[in-house]
C-alpha positions in Angstrom: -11.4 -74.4 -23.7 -13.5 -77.6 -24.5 -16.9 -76.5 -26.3 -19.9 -77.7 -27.4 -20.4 -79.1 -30.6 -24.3 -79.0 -30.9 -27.3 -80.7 -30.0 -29.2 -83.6 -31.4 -32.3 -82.9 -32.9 -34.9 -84.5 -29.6 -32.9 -81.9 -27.3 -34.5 -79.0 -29.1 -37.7 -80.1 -28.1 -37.0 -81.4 -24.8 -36.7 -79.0 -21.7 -33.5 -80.6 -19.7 -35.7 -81.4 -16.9 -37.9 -83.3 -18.5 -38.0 -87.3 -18.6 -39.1 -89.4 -21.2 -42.4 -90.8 -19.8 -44.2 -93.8 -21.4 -47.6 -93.2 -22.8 -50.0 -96.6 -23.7 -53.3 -96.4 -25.1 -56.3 -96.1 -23.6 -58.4 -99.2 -23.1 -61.8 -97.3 -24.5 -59.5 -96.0 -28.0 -60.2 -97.7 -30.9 -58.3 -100.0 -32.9 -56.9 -97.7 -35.7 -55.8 -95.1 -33.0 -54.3 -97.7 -30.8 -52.1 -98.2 -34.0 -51.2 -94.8 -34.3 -50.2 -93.9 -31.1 -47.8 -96.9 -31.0 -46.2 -95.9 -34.7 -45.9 -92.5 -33.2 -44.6 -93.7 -29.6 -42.0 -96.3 -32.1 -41.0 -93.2 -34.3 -39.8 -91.5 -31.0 -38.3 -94.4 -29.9 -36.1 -94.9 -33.3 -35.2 -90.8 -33.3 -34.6 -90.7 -29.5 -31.9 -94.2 -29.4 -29.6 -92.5 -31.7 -29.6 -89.2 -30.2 -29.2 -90.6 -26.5 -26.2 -92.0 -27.8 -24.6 -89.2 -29.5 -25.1 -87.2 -26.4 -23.6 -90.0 -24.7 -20.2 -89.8 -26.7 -20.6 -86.0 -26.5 -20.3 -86.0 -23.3 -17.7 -88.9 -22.6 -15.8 -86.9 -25.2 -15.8 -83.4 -23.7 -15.2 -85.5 -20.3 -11.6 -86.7 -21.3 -10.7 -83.3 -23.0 -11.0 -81.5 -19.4 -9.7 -84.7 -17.5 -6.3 -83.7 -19.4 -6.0 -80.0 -18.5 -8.2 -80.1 -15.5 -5.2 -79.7 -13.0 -3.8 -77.3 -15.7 -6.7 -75.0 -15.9 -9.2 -75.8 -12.4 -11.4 -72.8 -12.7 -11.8 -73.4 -16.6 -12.5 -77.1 -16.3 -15.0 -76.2 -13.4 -17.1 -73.9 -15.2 -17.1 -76.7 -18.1 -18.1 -79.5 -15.7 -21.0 -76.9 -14.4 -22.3 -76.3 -17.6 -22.3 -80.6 -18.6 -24.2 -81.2 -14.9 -28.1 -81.2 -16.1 -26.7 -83.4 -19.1 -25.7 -86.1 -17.3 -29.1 -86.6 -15.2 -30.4 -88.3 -19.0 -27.6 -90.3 -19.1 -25.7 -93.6 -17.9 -24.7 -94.4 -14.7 -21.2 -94.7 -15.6 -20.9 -91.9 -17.6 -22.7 -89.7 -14.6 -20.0 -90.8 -12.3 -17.2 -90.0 -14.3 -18.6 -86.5 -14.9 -19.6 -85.8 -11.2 -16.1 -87.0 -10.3 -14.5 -84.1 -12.8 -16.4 -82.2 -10.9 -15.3 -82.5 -7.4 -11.9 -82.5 -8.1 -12.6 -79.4 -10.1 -13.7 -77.4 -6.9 -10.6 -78.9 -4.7 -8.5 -78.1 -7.3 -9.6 -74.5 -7.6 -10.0 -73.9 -3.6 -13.7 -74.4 -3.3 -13.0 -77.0 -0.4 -16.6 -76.7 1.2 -18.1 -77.1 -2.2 -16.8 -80.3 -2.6 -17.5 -81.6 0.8 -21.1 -80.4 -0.3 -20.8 -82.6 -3.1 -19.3 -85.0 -1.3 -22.0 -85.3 1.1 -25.1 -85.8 -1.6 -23.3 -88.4 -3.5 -22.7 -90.3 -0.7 -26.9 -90.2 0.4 -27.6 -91.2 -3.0 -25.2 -93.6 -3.0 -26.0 -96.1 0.2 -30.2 -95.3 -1.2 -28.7 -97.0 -4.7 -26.5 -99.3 -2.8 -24.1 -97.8 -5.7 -20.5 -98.9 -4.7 -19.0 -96.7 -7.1 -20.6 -93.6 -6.5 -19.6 -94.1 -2.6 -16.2 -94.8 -3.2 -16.5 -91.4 -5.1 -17.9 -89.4 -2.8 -14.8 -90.7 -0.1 -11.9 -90.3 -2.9 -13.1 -86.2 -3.2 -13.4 -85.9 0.7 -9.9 -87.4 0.9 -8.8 -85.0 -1.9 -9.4 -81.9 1.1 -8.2 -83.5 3.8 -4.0 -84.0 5.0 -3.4 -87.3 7.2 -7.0 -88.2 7.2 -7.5 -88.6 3.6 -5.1 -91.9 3.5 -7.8 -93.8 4.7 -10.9 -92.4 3.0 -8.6 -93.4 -0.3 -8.3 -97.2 0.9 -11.9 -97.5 2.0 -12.9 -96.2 -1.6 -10.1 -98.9 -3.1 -12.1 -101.4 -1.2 -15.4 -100.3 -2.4 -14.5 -100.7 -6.5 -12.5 -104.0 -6.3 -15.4 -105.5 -7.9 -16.9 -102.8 -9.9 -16.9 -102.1 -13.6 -16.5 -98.1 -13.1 -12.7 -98.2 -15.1 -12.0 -94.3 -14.1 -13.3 -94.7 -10.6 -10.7 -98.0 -10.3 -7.6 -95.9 -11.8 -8.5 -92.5 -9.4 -8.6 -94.9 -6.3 -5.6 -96.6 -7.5 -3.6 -93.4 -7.7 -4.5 -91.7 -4.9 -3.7 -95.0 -2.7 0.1 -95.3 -4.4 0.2 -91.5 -3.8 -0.5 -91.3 0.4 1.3 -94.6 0.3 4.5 -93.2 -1.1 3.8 -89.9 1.1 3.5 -92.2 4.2 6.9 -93.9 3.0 5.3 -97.6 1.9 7.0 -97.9 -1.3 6.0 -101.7 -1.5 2.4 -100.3 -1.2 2.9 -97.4 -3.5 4.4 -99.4 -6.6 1.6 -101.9 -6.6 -1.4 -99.6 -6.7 0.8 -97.4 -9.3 1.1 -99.9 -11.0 -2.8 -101.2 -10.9 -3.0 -97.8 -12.0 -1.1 -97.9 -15.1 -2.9 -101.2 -15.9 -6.3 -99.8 -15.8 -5.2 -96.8 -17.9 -3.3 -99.0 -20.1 -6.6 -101.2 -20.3 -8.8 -98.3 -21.3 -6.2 -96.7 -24.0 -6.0 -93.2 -22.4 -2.3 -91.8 -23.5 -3.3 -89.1 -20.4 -4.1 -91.7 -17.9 -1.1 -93.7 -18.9 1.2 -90.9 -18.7 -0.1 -89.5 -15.5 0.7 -93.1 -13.6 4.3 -93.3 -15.5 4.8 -90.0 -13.8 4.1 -90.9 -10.5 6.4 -93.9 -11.0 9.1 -92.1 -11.8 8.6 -89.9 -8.8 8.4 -92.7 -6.7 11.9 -94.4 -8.3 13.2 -90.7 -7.8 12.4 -91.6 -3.6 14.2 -94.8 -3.9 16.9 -93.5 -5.4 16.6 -95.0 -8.7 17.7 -92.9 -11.7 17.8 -94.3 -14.4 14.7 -96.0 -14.2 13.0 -92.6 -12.9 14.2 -91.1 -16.3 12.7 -93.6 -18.2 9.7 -93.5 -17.3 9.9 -89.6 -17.2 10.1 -89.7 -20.8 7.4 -92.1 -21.6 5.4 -89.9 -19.3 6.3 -86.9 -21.7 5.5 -88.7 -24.6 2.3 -90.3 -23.4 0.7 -86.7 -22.0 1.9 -85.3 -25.5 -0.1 -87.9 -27.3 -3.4 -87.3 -24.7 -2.9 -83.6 -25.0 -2.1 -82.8 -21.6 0.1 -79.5 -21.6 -0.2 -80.0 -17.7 1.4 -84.2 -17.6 4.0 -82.8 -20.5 5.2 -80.3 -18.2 5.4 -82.2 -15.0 7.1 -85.3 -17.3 9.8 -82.8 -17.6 10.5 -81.7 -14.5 10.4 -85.5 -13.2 13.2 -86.0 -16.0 15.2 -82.9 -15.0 15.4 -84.5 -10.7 16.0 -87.2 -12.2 19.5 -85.7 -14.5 19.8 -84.1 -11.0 20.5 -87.1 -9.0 22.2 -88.7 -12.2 25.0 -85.8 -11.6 23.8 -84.6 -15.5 23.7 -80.5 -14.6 23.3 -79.2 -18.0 20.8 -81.7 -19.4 18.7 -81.0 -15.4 18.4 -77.4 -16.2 17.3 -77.9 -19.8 15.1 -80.0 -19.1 13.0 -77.7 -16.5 13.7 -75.0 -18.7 11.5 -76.9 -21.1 9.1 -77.3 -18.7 9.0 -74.1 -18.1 8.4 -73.3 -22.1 5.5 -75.8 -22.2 3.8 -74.1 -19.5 3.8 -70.8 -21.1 3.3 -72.2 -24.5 0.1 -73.6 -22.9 -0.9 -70.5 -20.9 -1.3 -72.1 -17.9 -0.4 -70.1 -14.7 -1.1 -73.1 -12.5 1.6 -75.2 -14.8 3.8 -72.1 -14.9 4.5 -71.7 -11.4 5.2 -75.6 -10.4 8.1 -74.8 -13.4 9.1 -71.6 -11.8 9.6 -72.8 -8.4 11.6 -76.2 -9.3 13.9 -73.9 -11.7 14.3 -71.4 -8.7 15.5 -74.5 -6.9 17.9 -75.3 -9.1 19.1 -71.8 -9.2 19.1 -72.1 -5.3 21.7 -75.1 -5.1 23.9 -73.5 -7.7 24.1 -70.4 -5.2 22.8 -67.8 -7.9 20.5 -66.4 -6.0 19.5 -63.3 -7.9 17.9 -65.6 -10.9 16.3 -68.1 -7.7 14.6 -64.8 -6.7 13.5 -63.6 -9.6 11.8 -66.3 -10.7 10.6 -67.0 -7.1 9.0 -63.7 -7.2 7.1 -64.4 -10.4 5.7 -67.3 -9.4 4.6 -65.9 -5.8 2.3 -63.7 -8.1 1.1 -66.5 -10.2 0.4 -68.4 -6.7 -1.7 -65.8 -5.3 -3.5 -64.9 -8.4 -4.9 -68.7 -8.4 -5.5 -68.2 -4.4 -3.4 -71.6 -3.6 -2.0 -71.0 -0.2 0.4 -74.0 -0.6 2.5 -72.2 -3.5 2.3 -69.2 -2.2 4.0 -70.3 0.9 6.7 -72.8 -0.9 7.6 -68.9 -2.7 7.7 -67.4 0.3 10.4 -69.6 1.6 12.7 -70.0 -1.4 12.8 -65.9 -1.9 13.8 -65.8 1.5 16.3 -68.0 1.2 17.7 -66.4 -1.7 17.6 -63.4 0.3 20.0 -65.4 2.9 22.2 -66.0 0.1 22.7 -62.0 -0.7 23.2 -61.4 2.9 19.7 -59.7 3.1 19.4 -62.2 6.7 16.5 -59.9 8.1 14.1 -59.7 5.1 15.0 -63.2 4.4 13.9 -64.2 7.6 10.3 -62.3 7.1 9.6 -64.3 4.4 10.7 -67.3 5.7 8.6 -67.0 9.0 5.6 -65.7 6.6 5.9 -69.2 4.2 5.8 -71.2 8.0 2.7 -69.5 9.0 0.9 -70.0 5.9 2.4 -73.5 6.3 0.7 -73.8 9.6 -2.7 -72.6 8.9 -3.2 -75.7 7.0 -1.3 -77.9 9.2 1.0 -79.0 6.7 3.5 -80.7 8.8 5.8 -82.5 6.3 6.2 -79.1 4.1 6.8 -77.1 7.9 9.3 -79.7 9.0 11.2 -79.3 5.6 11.0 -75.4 5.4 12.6 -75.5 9.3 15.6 -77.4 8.4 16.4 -75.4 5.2 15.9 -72.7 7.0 18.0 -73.9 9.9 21.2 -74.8 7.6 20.6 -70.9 6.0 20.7 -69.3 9.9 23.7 -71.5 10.4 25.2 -70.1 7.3 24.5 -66.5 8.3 26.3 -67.3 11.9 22.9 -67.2 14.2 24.0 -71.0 15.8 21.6 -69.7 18.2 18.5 -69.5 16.1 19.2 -72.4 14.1 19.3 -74.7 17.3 16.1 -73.5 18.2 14.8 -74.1 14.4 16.6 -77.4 15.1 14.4 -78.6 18.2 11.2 -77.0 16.7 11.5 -79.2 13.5 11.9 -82.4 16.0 8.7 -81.5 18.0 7.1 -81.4 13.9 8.8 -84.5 12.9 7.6 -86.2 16.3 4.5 -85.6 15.3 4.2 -86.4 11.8 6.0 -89.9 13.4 2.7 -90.0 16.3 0.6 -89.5 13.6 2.0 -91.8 11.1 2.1 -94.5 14.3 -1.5 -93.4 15.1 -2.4 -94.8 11.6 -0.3 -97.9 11.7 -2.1 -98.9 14.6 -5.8 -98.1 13.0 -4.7 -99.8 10.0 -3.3 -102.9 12.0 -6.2 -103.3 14.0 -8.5 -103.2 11.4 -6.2 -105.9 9.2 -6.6 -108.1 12.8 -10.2 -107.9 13.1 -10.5 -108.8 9.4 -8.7 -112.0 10.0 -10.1 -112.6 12.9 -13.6 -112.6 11.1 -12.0 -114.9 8.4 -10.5 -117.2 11.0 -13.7 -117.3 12.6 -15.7 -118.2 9.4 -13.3 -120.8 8.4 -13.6 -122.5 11.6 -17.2 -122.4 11.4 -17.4 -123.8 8.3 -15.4 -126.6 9.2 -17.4 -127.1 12.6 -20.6 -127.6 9.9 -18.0 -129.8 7.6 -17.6 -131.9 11.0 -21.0 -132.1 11.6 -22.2 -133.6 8.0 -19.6 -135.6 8.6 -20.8 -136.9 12.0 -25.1 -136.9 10.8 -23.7 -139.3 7.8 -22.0 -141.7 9.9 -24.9 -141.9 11.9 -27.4 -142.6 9.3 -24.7 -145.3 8.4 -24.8 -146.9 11.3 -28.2 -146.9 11.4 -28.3 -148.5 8.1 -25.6 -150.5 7.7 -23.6 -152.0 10.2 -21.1 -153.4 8.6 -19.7 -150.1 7.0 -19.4 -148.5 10.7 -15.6 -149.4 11.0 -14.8 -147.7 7.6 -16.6 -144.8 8.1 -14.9 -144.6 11.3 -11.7 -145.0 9.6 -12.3 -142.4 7.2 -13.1 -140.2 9.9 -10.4 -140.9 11.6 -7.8 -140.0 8.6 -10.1 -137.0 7.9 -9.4 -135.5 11.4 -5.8 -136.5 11.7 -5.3 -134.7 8.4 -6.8 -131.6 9.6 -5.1 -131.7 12.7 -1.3 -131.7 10.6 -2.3 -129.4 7.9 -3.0 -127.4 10.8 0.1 -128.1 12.8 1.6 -127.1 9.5 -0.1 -123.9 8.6 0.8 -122.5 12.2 4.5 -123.9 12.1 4.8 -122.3 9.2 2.7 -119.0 10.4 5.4 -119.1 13.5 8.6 -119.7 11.1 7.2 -116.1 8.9 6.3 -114.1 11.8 9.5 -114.6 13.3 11.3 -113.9 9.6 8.7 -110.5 9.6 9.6 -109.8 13.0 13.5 -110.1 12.0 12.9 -107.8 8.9 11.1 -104.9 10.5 13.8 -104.8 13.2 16.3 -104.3 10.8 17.5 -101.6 8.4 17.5 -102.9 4.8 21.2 -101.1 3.6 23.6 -102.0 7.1 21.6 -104.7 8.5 21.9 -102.8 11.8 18.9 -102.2 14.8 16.3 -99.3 13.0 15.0 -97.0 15.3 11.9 -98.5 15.7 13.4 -101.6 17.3 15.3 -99.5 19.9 12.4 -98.0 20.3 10.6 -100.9 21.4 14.0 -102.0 23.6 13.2 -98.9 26.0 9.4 -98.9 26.1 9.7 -102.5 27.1 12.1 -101.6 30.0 14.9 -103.5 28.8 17.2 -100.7 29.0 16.5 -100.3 32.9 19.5 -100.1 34.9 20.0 -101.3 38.7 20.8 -98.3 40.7 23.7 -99.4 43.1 25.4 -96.4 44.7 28.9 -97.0 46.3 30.4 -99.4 44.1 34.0 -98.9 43.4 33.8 -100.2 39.7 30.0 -99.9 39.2 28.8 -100.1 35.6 27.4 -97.8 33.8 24.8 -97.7 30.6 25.6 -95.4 27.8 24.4 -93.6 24.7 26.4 -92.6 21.8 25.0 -90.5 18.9 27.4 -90.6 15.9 26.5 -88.7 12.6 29.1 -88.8 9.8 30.8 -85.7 8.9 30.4 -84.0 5.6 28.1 -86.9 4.2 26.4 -84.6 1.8 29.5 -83.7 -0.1 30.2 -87.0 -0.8 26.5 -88.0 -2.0 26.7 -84.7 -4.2 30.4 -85.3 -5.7 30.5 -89.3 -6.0 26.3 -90.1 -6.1 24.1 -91.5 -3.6 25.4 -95.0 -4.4 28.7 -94.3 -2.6 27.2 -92.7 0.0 25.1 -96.1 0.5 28.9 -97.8 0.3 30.2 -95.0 3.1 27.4 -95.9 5.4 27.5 -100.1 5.0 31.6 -99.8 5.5 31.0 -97.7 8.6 28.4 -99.6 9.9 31.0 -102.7 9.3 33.4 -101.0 11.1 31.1 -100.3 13.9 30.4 -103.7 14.6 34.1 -104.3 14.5 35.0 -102.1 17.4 32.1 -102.4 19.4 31.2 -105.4 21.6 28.3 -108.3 20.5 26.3 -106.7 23.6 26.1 -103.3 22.8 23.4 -102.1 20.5 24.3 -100.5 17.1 21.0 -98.7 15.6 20.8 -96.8 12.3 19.2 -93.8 13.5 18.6 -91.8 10.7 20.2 -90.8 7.1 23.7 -91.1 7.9 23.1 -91.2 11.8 24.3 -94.0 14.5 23.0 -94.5 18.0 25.0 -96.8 20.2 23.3 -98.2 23.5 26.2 -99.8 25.5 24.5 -101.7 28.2 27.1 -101.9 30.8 30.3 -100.3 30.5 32.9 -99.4 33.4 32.2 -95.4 33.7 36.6 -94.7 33.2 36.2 -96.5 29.8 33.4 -94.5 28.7 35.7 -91.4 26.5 38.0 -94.7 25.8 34.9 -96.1 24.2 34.3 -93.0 22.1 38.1 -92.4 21.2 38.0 -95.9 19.6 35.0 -95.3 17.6 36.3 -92.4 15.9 39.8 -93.7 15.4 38.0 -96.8 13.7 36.2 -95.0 11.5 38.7 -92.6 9.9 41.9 -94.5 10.5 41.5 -95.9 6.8 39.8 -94.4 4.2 36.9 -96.3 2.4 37.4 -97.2 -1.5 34.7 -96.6 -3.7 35.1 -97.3 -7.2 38.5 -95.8 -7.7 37.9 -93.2 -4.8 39.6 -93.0 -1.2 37.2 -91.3 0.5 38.3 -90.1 4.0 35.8 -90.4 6.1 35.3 -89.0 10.2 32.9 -89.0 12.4 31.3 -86.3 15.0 29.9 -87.8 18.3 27.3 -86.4 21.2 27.9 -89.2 24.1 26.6 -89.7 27.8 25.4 -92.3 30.5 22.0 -93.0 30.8 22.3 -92.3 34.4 23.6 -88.8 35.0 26.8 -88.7 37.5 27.8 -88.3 40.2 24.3 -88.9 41.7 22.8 -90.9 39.4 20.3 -88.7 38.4 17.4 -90.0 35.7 16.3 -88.1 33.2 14.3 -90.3 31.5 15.4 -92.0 28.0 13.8 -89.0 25.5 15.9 -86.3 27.5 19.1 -88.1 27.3 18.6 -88.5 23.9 17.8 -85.3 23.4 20.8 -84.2 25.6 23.2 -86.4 23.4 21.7 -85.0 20.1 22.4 -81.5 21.2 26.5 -82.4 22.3 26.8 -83.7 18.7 25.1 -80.9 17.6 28.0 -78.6 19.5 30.5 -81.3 17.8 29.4 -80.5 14.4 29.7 -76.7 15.2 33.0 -76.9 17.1 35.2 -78.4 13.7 33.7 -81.6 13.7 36.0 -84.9 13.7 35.4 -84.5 17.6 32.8 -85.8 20.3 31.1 -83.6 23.4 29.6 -85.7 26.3 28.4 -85.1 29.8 30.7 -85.3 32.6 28.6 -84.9 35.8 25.4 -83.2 36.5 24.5 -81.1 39.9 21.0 -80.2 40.6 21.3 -76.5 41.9 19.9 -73.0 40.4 22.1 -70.8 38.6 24.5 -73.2 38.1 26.5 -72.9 34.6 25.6 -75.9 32.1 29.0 -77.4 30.9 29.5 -80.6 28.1 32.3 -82.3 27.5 34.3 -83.5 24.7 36.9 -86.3 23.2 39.4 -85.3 20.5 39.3 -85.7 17.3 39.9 -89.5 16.2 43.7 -90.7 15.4 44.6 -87.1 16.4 46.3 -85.1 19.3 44.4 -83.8 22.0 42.4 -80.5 21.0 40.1 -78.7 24.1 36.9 -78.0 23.0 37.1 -75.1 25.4 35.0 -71.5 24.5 36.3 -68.5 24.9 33.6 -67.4 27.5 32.0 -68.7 30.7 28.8 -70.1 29.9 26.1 -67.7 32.3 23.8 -68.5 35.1 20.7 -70.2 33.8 17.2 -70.0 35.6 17.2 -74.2 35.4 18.6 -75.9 38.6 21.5 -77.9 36.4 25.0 -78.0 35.7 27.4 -80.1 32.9 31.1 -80.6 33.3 33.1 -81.2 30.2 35.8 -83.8 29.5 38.4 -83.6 26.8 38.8 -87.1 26.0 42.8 -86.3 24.6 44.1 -84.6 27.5 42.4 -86.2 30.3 39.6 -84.9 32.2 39.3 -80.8 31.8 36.7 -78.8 32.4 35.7 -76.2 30.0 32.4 -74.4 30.4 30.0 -74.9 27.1 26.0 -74.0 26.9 24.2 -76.9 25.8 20.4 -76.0 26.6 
């Protein structure tokens, strides 16, 4: 616990809310007593300069010491920070600031939320009164610090605010917390600059703690691109540089960035050591907050290698550190990994009470990322235990989540993009204003030289003249060149980076546009038909886990390759996700449709992929239909068919995989069973997807035939909603 050292000799006689007030003689005082006063008034001036100054070091001093272990130890650090408050009000601007900053993230970090919007609040009055940038951009950074979504802006406002101040720590906290939303919001261009501002600042100022803080997050954000061995790296300088600052809190966390890192590098031994160090410096440091970040990565690890007594156990030690610090987020990520571990020793119905208790603590604060994750963990776990039924229904409600963390994240976008317009639209403006007044000096001076002198009238026209039709180039120019990189930007954000295929936003865009629409025209012998195909590749963890994320990026480039070389120019090949594929073929004869799926799958796994050394056999599980339902045509709209096709590939993956399920036909009518239908398995004989009971009579007016694409067409009835 940081302490006090002692007070300077002027604070013993000073109350703390007093201000030095200055005293000048009276105009009736004589001579020899206006001397004295000043001598005395000189005297205090001389005693009170050195003392301001050691108070000012005190406190600068004490400031950095809880700056380290303020995350570490929040209620400790708080009552510090409340006990340096009436020292600051004698002091600089700057070093009034810093404290006051402490100080808010003090109260977030120990769950005294309306506190620091109180805080918040003042320092932003007293701000726009001093016009003080700094202090405003403060008061938004600590708002931001208690808010979810909306605190990504409030973070690039306060960015915006300091770009010209001199306030170092209020430069490297706005820094951070814009690479940090950024890398949450998945802008890793974004994220590595203002990490990197970051680290300059901190390097700037020669804080080991700052400088190992922004290494940390660095590494974390290499670890999300999928770069090891750089992520390790700068773990370690992390490690060292919160060891030299003192930071029990950035040692600990340096460690556990090193041990994901071993993780990913396929280095198991080192990865647990590693976290298992971690887990010493937090106890060595007595810090439960540090202690239970330790315990809940090592349970992890304990998690993926299946021994789920240990994953519980320290689960359960760390759900009691979580709730004796009242922080409902750890409690909740506790929850759910002791309930998993819990699925793991086949205790399904207690594992699914703590499950469903982490979600709704989850959902109280509206966590959505951290619900969406929880679902699908808990989804592959229901799976496991043999509830398919369940886990579809975990699978839909994690979509509805994860289409909202998209609307949101598009919601954003748009605010941020219209704001970025109206900015350059306000530049545009002033530079063409400016250039209107150039004009115009330009136009007054030729007229005062004709005026004057005649003779000069043709070369000032001349000049002119040049001075116009340079303009007009340089701007031809600019906006050729404006065209040529908006159509290059336009090119790159269609694209996906790793196969050079569609992204999903671009396909996206294809149906909101209505290019997708299809002519309706009934009776036509051969009439064509649009289709979707949704193709996810089969056991594509296994390989990222036994050969490394690398060869999984080679397994999806050489399908995507192989795609393109089966497939027609005109149909559209999008990387829908992780190791997912959507096909959009515009106009396809409806008898060539399973024909069309057959030689997709036989393309795929008819050779297997080499990878370093490695054959890697590789096969694919589709979810196929057309876009307009047969026999009638019927219209779903394109989100339901989508959704229609991700639930046939989800009863692929559950049926054996290496096979595809599409619709057949559709009847409007109640009580009509639901059927699917399927192709076989690619390069293979033909294998009916056919359950073992008839699907029952559903309250929705619908019903699905299903096709085995080997044997012809079969029906078979399967339950697909």
């Amino acid at each position: 616990m940081v302490t006090m050292t002692g007070l300077c000799p002027c604070q013993a006689t000073l109350s703390p809310a007093m201000r030095p007030v200055a005293h000048s003689p009276s105009p009736a005082a004589t001579s020899r007593r206006a001397r004295v006063v000043m001598a005395a008034a000189l005297l205090m001036i001389l005693v009170a300069l050195p003392c301001a100054a050691a108070n000012e070091t005190e406190l600068q001093r004490r400031g950095h010491e809880i700056e380290a272990n303020l995350q570490a130890f929040p209620k400790r650090a708080l009552a510090d920070l409340e006990s340096l408050m009436p020292q600051t009000r004698a002091g600089d601007a700057d070093t009034r600031r810093y404290i006051e900053a402490l100080y808010g993230q003090a109260m977030v970090q120990s769950g005294r939320n309306d506190s620091a919007l109180q805080l918040a609040d003042k320092l932003e009055s007293e701000a726009w009164a001093a016009h003080d940038n700094a202090l405003a951009a403060i008061a938004l950074l600590i708002r931001s610090t208690t808010q979810s979504w909306a605190g990504d802006a409030s973070r690039a406002n306060a960015r915006s605010l300091v770009k010209t101040s001199g306030d170092a720590y209020v430069r490297y906290w706005a820094a951070m917390s814009v690479g940090l939303s950024a890398r949450l919001l998945g802008r890793s261009d974004e994220a590595l600059r203002s990490l990197q501002d970051a680290f300059t600042l901190a390097d700037a100022a020669q804080d080991h703690y700052r400088r190992g803080a922004a290494l940390y997050q660095l590494s974390v954000l290499d670890l999300y691109l999928k770069q090891a061995n750089r992520a390790l790296d700068e773990s370690v300088a992390a490690f060292n540089e919160s060891r030299l600052g003192g930071s029990s809190w950035g040692m600990s966390k340096a460690k556990m960035a090193e041990s994901a890192a071993l993780e990913i590098l396929n280095r198991p031994k080192e990865e647990l050591t590693a976290m298992q160090d971690a887990l010493a410096i937090a106890r060595k440091a007595k810090s439960d907050v540090t202690e239970c970040y330790a315990l809940i990565n090592l349970a992890d690890i304990y998690l993926r290698r299946k021994d789920y007594k240990a994953a519980f156990d320290l689960s359960e030690r760390s759900l009691k550190l979580a709730q004796q610090q009242d922080n409902i987020s750890l409690v909740a990520v506790n929850k759910a990994n002791m309930g998993f571990a819990l699925f793991g020793m086949n205790r399904i119905d207690a594992g699914k009470r703590l499950a469903e208790e982490a979600l709704a603590e989850y959902e109280r604060n509206g966590a959505l990322a951290e619900i969406s994750g929880i679902l699908g963990d808990y989804g592959q776990y229901l799976a496991s235990a043999g509830d398919f039924k369940a886990a579809l229904a975990l699978r839909d409600r994690q979509q509805r989540v994860n289409d909202k963390i998209a609307l949101a994240v598009r919601e954003k976008d748009v605010v941020e993009m219209q704001g970025k317009f109206e900015s350059e639209k306000r530049i545009r403006e002033i530079e063409l204003l400016n250039r209107e007044k150039d004009l115009q000096a330009i136009e007054l001076q030729n007229r005062q030289w004709q005026q004057r002198i005649w003779w000069l009238l043709a070369a000032v026209f001349a000049a002119s003249f040049a001075i116009v039709a340079f303009l007009y180039r340089k701007l031809r120019t600019i906006n050729r060149l404006l065209a040529e990189k908006n159509s290059e930007l336009s090119f790159q954000s269609s694209r996906d980076p790793l196969t050079a295929l569609y992204n999903r936003r671009h396909f996206q865009n294809f149906i909101n546009e209505g290019r997708g629409d299809l002519e309706r025209r009934r009776g036509a012998v051969e009439r064509p038909v649009q289709a979707l195909l949704l193709i996810d590749l089969d056991h594509f963890k296994m390989i990222n886990d036994q050969f490394g994320h690398a060869a999984g990026d080679a397994v999806l480039v050489a399908v995507a390759r192989r795609l393109r070389d089966t497939l027609r120019e005109t149909d559209m090949i999008v990387r829908w996700g992780g190791e997912e594929f959507l096909v959009f073929v515009p106009a396809a004869p409806a008898a060539t449709l399973d024909e069309i799926v057959s030689r997709v799958m036989h393309a795929v796994s008819s050779e297997p992929i080499q990878y370093m050394g490695h054959y890697l056999q590789v096969t694919v599980s589709i979810g196929y239909s057309p876009v307009l339902l047969p026999p009638d045509d019927v219209a779903l709209g394109w989100e339901r068919v989508i959704g229609l096709v991700d639930k046939a590939l989800y009863m692929a993956k559950l049926h054996g995989r290496n096979r595809a399920y599409g619709v057949g036909r559709f009847r409007p009518g109640k009580g009509v069973a639901r059927r699917c239908r399927g192709s076989a398995r690619a390069g293979g004989r033909a294998n009916a997807g056919r359950l073992p009971a008839e699907c029952p009579a559903t309250r929705r007016s619908a019903a699905l035939i299903v096709i085995d694409g080997r044997r012809g067409r079969s029906e078979a009835p399967v339950l697909i909603f």
